[in-house]
MARDRENKE-187821 format. One record per residue (C-alpha): z, y, x; residue number from 1. Coordinates in Angstrom, 1 decimal, decimal comma, padded with zeros to 4 digits, always signed. Example, Ala and Ser with C-alpha at 12.3 -4.5 7.8 and 13.67 -1.06 7.14 Angstrom:
! MARDRENKE-187821
c3  c2  c1  num
+007,8  -004,5  +012,3  1
+007,1  -001,1  +013,7  2
END
This chain:
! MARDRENKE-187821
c3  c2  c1  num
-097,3  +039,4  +054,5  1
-099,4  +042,6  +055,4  2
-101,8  +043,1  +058,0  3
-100,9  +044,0  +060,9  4
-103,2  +046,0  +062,6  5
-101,1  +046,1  +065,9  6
-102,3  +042,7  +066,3  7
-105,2  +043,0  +068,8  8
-107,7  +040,2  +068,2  9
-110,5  +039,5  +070,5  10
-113,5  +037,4  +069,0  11
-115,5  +035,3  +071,3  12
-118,9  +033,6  +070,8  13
-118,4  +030,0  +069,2  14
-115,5  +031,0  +067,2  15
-115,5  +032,4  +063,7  16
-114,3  +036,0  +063,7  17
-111,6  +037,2  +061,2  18
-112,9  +038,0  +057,9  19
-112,1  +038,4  +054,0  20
-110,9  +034,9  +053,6  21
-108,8  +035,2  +056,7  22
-107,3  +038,1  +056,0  23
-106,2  +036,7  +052,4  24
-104,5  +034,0  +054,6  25
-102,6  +035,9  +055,6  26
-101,9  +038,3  +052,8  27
-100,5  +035,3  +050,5  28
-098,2  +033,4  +053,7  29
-094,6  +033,9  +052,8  30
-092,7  +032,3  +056,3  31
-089,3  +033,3  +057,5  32
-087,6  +033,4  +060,9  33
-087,6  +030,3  +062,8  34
-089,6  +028,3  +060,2  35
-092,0  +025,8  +061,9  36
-095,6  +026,7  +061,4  37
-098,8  +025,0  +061,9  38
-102,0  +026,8  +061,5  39
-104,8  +024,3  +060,7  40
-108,4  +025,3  +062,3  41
-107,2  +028,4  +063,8  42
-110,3  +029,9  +065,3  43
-109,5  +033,3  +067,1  44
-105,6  +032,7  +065,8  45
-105,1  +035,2  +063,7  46
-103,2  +034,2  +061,3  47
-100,8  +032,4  +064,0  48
-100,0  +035,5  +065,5  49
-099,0  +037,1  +062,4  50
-096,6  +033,8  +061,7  51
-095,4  +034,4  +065,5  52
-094,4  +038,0  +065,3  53
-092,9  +037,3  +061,8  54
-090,1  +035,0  +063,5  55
-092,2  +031,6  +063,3  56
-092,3  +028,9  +065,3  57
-095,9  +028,0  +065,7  58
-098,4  +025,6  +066,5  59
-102,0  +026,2  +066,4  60
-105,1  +023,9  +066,5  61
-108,9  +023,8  +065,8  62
-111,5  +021,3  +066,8  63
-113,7  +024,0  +068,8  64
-112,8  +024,2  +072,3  65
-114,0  +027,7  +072,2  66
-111,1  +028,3  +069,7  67
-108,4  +027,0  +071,0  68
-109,1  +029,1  +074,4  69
-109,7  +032,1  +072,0  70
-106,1  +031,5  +070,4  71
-104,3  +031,1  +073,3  72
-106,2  +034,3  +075,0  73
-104,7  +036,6  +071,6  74
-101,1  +034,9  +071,9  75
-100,9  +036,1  +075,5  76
-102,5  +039,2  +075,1  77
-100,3  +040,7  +071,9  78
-097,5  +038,3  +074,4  79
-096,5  +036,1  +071,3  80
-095,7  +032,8  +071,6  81
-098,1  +030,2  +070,1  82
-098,7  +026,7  +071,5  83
-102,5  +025,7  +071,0  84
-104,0  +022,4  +071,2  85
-107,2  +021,0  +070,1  86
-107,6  +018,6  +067,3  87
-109,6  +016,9  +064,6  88
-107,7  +017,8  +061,7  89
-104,0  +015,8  +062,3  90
-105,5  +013,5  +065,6  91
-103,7  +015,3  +067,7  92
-101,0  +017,1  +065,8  93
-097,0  +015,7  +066,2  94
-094,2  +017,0  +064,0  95
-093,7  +018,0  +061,1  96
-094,1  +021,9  +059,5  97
-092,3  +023,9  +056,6  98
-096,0  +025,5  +056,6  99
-099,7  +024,4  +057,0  100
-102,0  +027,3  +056,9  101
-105,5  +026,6  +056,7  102
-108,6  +028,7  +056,3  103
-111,0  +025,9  +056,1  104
-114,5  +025,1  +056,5  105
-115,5  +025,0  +052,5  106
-119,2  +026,4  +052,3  107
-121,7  +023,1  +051,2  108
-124,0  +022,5  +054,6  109
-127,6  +023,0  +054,5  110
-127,8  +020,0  +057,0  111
-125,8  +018,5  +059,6  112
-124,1  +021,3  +061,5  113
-125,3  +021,7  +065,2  114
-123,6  +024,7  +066,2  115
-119,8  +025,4  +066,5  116
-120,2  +028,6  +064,3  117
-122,0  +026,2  +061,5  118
-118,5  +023,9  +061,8  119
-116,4  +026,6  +061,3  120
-118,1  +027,0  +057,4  121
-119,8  +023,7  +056,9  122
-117,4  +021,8  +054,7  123
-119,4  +018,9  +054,1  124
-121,8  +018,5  +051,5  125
-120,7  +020,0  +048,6  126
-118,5  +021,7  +050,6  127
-115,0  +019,9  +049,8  128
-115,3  +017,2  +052,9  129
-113,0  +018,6  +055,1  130
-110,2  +020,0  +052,7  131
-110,2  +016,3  +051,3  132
-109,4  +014,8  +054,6  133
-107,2  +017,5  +055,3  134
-105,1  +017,2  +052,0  135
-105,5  +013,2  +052,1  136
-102,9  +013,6  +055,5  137
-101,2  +017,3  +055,4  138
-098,1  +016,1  +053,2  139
-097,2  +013,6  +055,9  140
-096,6  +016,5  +058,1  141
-094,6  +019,0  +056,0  142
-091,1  +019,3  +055,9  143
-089,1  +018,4  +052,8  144
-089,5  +021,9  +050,5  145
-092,8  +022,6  +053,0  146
-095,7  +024,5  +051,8  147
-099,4  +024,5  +052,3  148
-101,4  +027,6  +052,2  149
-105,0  +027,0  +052,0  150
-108,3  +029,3  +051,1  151
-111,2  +027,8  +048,6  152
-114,1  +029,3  +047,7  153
-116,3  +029,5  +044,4  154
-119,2  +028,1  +046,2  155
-117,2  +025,3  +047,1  156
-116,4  +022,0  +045,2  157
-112,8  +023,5  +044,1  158
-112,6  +021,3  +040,7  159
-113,1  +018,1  +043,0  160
-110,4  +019,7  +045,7  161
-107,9  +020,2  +043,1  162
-108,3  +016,9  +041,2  163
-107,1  +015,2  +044,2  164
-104,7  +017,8  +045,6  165
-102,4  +017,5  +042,0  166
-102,5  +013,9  +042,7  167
-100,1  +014,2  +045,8  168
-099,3  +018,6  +045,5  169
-097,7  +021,0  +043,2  170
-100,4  +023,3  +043,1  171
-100,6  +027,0  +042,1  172
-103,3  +029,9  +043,2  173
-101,4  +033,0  +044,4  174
-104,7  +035,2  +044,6  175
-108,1  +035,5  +044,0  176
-110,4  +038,2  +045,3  177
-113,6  +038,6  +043,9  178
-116,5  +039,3  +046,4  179
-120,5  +040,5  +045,8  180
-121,4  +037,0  +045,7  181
-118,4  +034,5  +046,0  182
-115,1  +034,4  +044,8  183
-112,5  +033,4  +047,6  184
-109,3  +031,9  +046,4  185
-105,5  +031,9  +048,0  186
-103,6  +028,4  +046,6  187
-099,9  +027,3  +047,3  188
-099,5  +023,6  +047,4  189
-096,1  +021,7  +048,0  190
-095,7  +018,1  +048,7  191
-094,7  +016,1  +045,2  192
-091,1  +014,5  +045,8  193
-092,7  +010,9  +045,1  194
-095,8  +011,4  +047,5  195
-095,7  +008,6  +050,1  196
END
């Protein structure tokens, strides 16, 4: 999917602003009309507007309060229709998705994180904590055939990510870009048929 730069994004304090690794997001998501989308740790919801306007029915969430307002602020603005919620991960999610989209939290924290802006990169402490938990529950939420569309980073722990993601996933990266001082990578993951 390209970027679309029609879509008017407002960033807000508190709430991570679009950046390289969002914008891969949502270079590598494939989603057709009416497919049901959720959009895992949204932040200003950019990649759940470009889901929307592509046909998608979608549901957005994030833990940051800030976020979710943020979110629902774009949808009405660029008048697309996303419902957002707030949510730990799954807590408060219902349904189930033929794609997860998640740009997560995968730097390795320098300490606990005390600011909402430090959650939205702190993935623990080597930097895998949060995709882990995500992975451990996102099957249980896809649709039969459903994807996952997630974004790693070479600073994270990917080896420890993937050794537990082939476990339960298909798993294949779909794009890798190479930064100054990172490399951020795209991966598609869909649920293995005997995962339960």
């Amino acid at each position: 999917m390209n970027v679309d730069i029609k879509i008017d994004i407002d960033i807000a304090d508190k709430v991570y602003n679009p950046s390289d690794d969002s914008f891969l997001l949502i270079k590598v998501l494939e989603i057709s009309p009416g497919e049901h989308l959720l959009d895992m740790g949204t932040g200003t919801g950019i990649a759940a507007l470009h889901a929307a306007k592509a046909g998608a029915r979608v549901a957005a969430v994030d833990i940051n309060p800030h976020a979710v307002a943020c979110a629902r602020s774009n949808a009405l603005k660029n008048d697309l229709k996303v419902e957002a919620l707030q949510s730990d991960l799954f807590q408060n999610v219902r349904g189930v998705f033929d794609v997860i989209t998640f740009n997560p939290p995968y730097l390795p924290e320098m300490g606990a994180p005390s600011t909402w802006m430090e959650r939205a990169w702190s993935g623990g402490a080597d930097g895998s904590e949060i995709v882990v938990r995500f992975l451990a529950d996102a099957w249980k939420f896809l649709a039969p055939g459903g994807r996952i569309y997630i974004i790693l980073s070479s600073f994270g722990s990917i080896r420890s990510v993937l050794r537990m993601a082939k476990e339960m996933y298909e798993v294949e990266m779909v794009e890798e870009n190479h930064l100054f001082f990172e490399s951020i990578l795209a991966y598609r993951m869909t649920r293995k048929k005997d995962t339960h």
